[in-house]
Backbone as a printed PyTorch tensor [residue, N CA C, xyz], in Angstrom:
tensor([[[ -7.3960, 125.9350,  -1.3140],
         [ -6.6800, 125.9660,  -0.0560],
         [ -7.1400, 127.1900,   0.7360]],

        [[ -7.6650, 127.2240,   1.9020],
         [ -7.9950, 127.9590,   2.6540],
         [ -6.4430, 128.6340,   3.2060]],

        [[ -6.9050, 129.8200,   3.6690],
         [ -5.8980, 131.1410,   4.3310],
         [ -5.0280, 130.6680,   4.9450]],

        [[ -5.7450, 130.1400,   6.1720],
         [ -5.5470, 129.5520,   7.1570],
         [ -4.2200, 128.4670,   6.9840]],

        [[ -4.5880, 127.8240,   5.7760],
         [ -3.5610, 126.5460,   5.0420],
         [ -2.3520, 126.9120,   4.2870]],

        [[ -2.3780, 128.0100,   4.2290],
         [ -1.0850, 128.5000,   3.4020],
         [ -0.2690, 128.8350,   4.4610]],

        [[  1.5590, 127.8080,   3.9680],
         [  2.1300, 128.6910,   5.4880],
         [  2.3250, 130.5740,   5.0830]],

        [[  2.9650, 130.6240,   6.2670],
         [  3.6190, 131.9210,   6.9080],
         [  4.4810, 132.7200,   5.5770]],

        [[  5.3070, 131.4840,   5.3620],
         [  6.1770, 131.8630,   4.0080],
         [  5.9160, 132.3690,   2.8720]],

        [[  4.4900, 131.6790,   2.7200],
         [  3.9700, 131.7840,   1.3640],
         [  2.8270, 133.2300,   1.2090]],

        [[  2.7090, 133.5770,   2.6410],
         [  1.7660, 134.7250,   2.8410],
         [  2.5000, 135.5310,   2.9380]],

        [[  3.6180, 135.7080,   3.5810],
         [  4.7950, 136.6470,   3.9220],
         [  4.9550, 137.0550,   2.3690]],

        [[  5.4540, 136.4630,   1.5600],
         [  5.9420, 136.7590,   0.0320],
         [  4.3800, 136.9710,  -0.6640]],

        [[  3.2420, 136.8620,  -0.4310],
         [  2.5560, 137.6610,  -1.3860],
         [  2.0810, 138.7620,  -0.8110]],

        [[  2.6970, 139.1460,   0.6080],
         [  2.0280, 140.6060,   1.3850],
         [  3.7250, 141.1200,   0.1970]],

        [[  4.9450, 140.8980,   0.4000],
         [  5.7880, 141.7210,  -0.5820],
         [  5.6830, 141.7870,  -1.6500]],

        [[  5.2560, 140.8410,  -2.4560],
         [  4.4950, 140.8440,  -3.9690],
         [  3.6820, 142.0450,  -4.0230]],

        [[  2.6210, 142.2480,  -3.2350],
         [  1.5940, 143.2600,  -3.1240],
         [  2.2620, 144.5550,  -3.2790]],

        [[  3.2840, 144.7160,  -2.3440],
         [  4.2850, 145.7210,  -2.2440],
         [  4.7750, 146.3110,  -3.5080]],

        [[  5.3980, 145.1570,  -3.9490],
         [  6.0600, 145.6060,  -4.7300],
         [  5.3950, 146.0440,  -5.8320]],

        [[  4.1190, 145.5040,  -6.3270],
         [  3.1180, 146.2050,  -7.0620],
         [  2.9880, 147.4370,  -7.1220]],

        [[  3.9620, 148.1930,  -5.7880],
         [  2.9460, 149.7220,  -5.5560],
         [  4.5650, 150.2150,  -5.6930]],

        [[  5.7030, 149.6330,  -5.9580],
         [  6.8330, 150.1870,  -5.8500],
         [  8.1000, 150.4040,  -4.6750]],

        [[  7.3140, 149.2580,  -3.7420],
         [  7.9250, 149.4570,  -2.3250],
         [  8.3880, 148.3040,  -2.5560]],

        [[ 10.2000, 148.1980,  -2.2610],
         [ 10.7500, 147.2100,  -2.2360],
         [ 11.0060, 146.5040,  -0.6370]],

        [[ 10.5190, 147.2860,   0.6150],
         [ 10.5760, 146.9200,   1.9000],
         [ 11.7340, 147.2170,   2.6730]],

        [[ 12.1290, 147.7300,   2.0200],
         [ 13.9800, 147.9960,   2.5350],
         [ 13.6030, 149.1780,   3.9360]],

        [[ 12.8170, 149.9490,   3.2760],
         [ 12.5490, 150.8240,   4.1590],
         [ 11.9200, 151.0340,   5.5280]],

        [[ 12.2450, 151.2890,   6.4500],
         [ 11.5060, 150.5400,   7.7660],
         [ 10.3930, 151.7960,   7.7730]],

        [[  8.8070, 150.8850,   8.5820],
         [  8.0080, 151.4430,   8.3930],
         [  6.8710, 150.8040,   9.5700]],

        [[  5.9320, 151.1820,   9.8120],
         [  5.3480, 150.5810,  10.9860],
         [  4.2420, 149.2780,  11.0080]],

        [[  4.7510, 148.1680,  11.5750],
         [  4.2260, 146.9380,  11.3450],
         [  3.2960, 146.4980,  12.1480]],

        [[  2.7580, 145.4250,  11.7690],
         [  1.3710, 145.3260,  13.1700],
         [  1.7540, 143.8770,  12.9900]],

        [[  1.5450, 143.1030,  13.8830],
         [  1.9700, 141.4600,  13.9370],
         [  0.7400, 141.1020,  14.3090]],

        [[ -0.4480, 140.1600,  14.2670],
         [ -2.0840, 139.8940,  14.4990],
         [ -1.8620, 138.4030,  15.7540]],

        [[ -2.1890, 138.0690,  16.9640],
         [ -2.5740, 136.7130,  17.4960],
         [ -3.4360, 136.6830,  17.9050]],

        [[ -4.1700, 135.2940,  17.7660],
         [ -5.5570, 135.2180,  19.0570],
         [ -5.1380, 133.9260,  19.4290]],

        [[ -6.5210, 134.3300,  20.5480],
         [ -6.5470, 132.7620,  21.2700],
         [ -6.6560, 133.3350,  22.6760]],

        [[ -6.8110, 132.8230,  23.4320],
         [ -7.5040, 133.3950,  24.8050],
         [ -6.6970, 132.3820,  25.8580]],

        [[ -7.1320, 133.1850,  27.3630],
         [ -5.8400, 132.2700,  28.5100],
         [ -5.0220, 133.1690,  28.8150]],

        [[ -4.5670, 133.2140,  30.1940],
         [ -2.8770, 133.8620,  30.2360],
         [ -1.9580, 133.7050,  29.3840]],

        [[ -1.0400, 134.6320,  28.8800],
         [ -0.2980, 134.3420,  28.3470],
         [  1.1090, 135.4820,  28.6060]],

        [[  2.6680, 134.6240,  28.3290],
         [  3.3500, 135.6210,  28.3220],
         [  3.6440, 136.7730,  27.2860]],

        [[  2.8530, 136.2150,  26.0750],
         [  3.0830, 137.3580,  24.6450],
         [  3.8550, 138.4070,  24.7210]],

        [[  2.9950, 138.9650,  25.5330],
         [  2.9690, 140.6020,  26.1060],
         [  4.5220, 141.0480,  26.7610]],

        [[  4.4370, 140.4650,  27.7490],
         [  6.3660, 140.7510,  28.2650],
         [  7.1280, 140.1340,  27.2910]],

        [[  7.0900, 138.9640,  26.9880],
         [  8.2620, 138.6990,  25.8050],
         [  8.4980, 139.8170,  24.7150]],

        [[  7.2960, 140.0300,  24.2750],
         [  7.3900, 140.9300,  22.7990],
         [  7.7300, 142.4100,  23.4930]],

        [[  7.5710, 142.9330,  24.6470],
         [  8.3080, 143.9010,  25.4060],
         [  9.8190, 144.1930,  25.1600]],

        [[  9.8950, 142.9340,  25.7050],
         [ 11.5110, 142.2280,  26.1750],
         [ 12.0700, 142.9200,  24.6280]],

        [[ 11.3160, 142.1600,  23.5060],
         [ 12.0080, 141.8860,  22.5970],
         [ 12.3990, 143.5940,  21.5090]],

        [[ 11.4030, 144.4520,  22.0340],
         [ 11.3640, 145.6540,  21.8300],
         [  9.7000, 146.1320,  20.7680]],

        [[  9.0500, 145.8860,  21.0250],
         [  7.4590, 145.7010,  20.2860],
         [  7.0430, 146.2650,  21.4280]],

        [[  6.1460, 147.3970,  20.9900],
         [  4.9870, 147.7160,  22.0780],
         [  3.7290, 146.5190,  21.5170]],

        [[  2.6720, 146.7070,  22.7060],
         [  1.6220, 145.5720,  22.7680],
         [  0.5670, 146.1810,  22.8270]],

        [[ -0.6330, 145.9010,  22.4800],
         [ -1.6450, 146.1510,  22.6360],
         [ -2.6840, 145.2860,  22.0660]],

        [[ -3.8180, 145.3580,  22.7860],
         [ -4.7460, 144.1600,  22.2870],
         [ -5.9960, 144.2970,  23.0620]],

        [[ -6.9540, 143.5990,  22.9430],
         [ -8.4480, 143.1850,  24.1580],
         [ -8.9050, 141.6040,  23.6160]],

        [[ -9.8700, 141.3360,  24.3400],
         [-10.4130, 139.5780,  24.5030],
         [ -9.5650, 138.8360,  24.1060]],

        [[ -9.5210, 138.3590,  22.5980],
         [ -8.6690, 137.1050,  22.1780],
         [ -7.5590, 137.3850,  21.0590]],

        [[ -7.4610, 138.9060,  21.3510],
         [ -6.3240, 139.4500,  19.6810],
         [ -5.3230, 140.3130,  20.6770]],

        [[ -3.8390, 140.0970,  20.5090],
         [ -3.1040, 140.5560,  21.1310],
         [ -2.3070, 141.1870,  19.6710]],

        [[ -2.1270, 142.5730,  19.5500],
         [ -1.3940, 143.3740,  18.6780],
         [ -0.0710, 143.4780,  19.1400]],

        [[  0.8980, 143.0550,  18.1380],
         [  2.4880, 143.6410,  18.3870],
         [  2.9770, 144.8530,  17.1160]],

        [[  3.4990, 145.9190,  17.9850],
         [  3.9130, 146.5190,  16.7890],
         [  5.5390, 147.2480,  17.0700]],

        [[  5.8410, 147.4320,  15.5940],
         [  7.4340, 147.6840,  15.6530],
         [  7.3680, 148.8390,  14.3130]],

        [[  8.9750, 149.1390,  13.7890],
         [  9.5390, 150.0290,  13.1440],
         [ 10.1480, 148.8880,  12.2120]],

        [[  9.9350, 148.1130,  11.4160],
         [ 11.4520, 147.7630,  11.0970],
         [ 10.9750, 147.6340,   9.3040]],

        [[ 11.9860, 147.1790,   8.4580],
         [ 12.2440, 146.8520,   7.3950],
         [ 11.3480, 145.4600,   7.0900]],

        [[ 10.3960, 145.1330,   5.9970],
         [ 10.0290, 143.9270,   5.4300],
         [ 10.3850, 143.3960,   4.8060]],

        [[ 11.4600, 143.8070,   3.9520],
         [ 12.3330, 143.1000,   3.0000],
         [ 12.2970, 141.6690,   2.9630]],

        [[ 12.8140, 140.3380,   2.1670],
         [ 12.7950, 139.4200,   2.8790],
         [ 13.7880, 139.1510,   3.9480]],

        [[ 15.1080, 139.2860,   3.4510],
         [ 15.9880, 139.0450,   4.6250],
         [ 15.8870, 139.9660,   5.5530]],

        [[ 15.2670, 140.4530,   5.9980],
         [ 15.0840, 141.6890,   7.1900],
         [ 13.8070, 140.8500,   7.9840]],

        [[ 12.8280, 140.4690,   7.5860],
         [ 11.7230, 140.3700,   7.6820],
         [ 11.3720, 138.4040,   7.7780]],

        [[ 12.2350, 137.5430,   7.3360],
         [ 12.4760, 136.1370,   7.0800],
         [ 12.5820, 135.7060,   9.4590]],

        [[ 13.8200, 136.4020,   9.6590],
         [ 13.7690, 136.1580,  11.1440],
         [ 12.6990, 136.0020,  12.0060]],

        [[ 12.2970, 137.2220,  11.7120],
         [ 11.0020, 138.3490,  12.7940],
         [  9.6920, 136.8010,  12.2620]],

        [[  9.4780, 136.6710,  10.9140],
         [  8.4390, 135.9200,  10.7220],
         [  8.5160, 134.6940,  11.5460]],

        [[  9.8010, 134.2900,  11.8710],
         [ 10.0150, 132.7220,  12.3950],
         [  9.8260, 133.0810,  13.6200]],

        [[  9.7920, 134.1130,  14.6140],
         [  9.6540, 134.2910,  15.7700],
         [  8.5220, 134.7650,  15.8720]],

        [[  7.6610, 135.2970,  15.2260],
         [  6.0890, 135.1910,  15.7170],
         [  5.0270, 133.8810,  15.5330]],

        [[  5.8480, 133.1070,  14.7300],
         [  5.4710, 131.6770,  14.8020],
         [  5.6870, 130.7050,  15.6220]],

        [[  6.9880, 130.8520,  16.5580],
         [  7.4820, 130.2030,  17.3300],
         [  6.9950, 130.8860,  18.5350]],

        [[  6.4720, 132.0950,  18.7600],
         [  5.7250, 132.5200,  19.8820],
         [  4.2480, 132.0180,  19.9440]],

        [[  3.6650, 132.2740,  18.9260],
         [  2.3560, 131.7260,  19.0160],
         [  2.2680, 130.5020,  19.3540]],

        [[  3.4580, 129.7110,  18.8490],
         [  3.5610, 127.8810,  19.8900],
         [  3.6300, 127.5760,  20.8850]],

        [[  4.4160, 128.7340,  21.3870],
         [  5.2820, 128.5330,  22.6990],
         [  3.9110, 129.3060,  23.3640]],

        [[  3.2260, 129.9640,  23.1810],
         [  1.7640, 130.4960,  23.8420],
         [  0.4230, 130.0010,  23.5790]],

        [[  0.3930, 129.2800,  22.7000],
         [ -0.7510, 128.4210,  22.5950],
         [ -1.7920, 129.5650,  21.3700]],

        [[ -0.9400, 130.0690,  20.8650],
         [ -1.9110, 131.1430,  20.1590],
         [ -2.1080, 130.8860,  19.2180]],

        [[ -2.8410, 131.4860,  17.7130],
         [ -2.9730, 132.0230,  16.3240],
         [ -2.4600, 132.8990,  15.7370]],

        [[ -1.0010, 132.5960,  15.3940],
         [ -0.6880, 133.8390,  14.5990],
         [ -1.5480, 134.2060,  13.4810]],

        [[ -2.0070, 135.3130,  12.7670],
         [ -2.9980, 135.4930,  12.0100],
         [ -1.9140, 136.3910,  11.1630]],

        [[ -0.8640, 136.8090,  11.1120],
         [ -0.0520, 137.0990,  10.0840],
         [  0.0770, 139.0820,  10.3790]],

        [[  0.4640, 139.4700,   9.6310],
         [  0.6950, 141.0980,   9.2940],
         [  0.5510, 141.9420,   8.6000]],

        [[  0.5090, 143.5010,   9.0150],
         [  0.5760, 144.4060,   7.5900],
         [  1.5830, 145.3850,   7.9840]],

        [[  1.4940, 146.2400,   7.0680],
         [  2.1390, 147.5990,   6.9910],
         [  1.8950, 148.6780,   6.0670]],

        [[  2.2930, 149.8450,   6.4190],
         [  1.7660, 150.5120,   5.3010],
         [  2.7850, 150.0810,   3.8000]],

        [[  2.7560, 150.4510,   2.8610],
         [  3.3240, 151.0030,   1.8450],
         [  4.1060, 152.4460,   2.1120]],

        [[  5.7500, 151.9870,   1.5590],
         [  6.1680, 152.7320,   1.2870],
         [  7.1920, 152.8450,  -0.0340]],

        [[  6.5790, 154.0030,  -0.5650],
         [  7.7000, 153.7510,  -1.8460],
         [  9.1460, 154.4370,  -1.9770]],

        [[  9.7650, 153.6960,  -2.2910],
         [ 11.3620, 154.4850,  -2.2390],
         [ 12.0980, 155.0450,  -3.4640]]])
């Protein structure tokens, strides 16, 4: 199964798997990067404003980034809304990171 083919869910829980390997249970808020492409106007940018995410990006990759907790239930919401943005914009969500932090 290609990357690409695995949902959101299933990538979301092995970026915390990874985590937790290193001792970070996600509870802790820490600085996140959210990945889209795809090219065209788009509103990304003011929504994810709106929503409190600074933006940044060039050609076809628009960066969102925040402060918050990865936990799953912290982190389960936020995932369904960068999926439902990339629809509603015609984009590629390409998924996320963060650093490690251990608590």
């Amino acid at each position: 199964m290609l990357e690409d083919e695995v949902p959101h869910e299933e990538r979301d829980a092995m970026i915390r798997a990874t985590l937790a390997e290193h001792g970070d249970s996600g509870v802790t808020p820490r600085h996140t990067l959210f990945y889209f492409y795809g090219e065209g106007d788009h509103d990304l940018n003011e929504v994810a404003r709106r929503a409190g995410f600074l933006t940044r990006g060039q050609d076809d990759c628009t960066i969102l980034e925040t402060t918050m907790s990865v936990d799953e239930a912290s982190f389960t919401p936020v995932s369904s809304m960068m999926q439902s943005w990339a629809a509603a914009f015609q984009l590629d969500y390409d998924g996320w990171e963060c650093a490690v932090v251990t608590n």
